[in-house]
C-alpha positions as a printed Julia matrix, in Angstrom:
74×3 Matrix{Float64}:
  23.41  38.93  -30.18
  20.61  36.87  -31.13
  20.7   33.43  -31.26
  19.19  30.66  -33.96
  17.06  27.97  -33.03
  20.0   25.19  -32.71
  21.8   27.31  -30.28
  18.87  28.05  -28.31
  17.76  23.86  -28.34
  21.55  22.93  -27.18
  21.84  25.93  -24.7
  18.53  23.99  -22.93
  19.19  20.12  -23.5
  20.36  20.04  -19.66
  16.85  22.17  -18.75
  14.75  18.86  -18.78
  13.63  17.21  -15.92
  14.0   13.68  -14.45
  11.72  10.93  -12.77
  11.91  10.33   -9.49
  14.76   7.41   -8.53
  12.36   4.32   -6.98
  13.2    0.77   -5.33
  11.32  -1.56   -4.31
  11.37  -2.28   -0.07
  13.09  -5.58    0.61
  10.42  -6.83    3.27
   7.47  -5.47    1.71
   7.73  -4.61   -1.95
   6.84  -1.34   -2.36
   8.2    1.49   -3.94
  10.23   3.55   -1.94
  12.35   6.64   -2.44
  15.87   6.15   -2.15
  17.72   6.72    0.91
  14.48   7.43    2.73
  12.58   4.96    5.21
   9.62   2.56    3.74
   6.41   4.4     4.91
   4.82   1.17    5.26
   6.89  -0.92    7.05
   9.58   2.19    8.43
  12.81   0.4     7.93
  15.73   1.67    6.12
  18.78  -0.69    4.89
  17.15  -3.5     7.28
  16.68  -1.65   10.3
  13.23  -0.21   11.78
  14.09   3.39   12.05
  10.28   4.78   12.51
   7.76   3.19   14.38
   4.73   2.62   13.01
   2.19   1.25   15.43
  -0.47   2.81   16.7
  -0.71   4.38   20.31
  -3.9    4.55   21.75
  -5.35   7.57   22.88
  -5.68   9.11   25.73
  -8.29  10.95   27.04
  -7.62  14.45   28.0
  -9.38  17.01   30.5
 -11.23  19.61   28.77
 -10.64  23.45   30.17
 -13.3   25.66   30.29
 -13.81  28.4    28.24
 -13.46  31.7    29.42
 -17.33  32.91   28.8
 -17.99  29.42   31.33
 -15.68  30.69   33.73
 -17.38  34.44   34.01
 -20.76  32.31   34.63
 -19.64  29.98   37.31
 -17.94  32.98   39.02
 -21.48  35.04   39.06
């Protein structure tokens, strides 16, 4: 059965789509997700649950390659 165009506009009311839910962080003001960790500061509900500073690198050994091997072995 075909449908009119009232029927087909009601049938999709619930189709549309919604915004994203923001807050604002508590210690640094900036929107945030909800129920997700402040990518800024990396608390969640008052608590630092990621941490954010930096480590320092370290310096690893390189391995050779396998073409450098086959000449050091000659």
């Amino acid at each position: 059965m075909r449908h009119n165009r009232s029927q087909r506009g009601s049938t999709r009311s619930h189709h549309g789509l919604k915004g994203i839910a923001l807050t604002k962080c508590p210690d640094c003001n900036i929107a945030v997700m909800r129920h997700q960790a402040c990518s800024n500061c990396g608390k969640y509900r008052g608590k630092v649950v990621i941490n954010l500073e930096k480590k320092p690198k370290t310096k690893t050994a390189k391995t050779p390659k396998k073409s450098e091997k086959k000449a050091e072995a000659k």
